[in-house]
C-alpha positions, 0 to 999 in steps of 0.5 A, spaced: 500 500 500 502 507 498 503 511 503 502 519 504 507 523 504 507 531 506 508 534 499 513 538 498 512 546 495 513 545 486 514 553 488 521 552 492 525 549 486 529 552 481 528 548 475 534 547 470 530 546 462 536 544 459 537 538 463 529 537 466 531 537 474 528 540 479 534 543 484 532 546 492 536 545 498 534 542 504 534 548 508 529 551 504 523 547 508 525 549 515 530 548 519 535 542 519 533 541 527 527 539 525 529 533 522 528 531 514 519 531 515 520 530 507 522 524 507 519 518 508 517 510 505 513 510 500 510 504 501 507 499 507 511 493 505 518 496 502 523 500 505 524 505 499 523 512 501 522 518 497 518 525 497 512 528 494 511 535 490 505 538 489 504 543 483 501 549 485 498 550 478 495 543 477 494 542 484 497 533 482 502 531 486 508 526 484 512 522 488 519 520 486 523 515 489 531 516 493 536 514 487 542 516 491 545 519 497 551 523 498 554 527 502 552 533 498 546 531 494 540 526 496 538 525 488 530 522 486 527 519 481 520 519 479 516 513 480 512 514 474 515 516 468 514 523 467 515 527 460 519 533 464 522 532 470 527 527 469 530 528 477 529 532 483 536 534 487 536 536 494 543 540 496 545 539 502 546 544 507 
């Protein structure tokens, strides 16, 4: 089963046309201390975790799995294919 996650605000992110990625840093959606509210598993009977990002045009929400992690960058991938954005990177900060 799918589980809800707290959508991320589309508007928070700068996209880059050239390679279809949405950028942002973690900091852009509240303080660290807080910790990664964000994040979490997509689904009752996995491990994978991922996040959510709502349009603020349309209104959907898509959801894109945690591709990788480092200590720079955590890098997402959508679950569906999308004919736009090809992953979404959040900076380390």
């Amino acid at each position: 089963m799918e589980l809800p996650l707290p959508p991320l605000d589309l508007r928070r992110f700068t996209w880059s046309k050239n390679s279809r990625t949405l950028v942002a840093s973690e900091s852009d959606f509240g303080p660290l201390r807080e910790g990664k509210w964000w994040l979490g598993r997509l689904h009752d009977d996995s491990v994978d975790v991922g996040i959510a990002i709502k349009s603020h045009k349309t209104n959907q929400i898509k959801r894109f799995f945690l591709y990788k992690n480092d200590e720079e960058r955590m890098v997402f991938h959508p679950i569906e294919k999308m004919s736009v954005v090809l992953e979404v990177i959040l900076l380390n900060d």
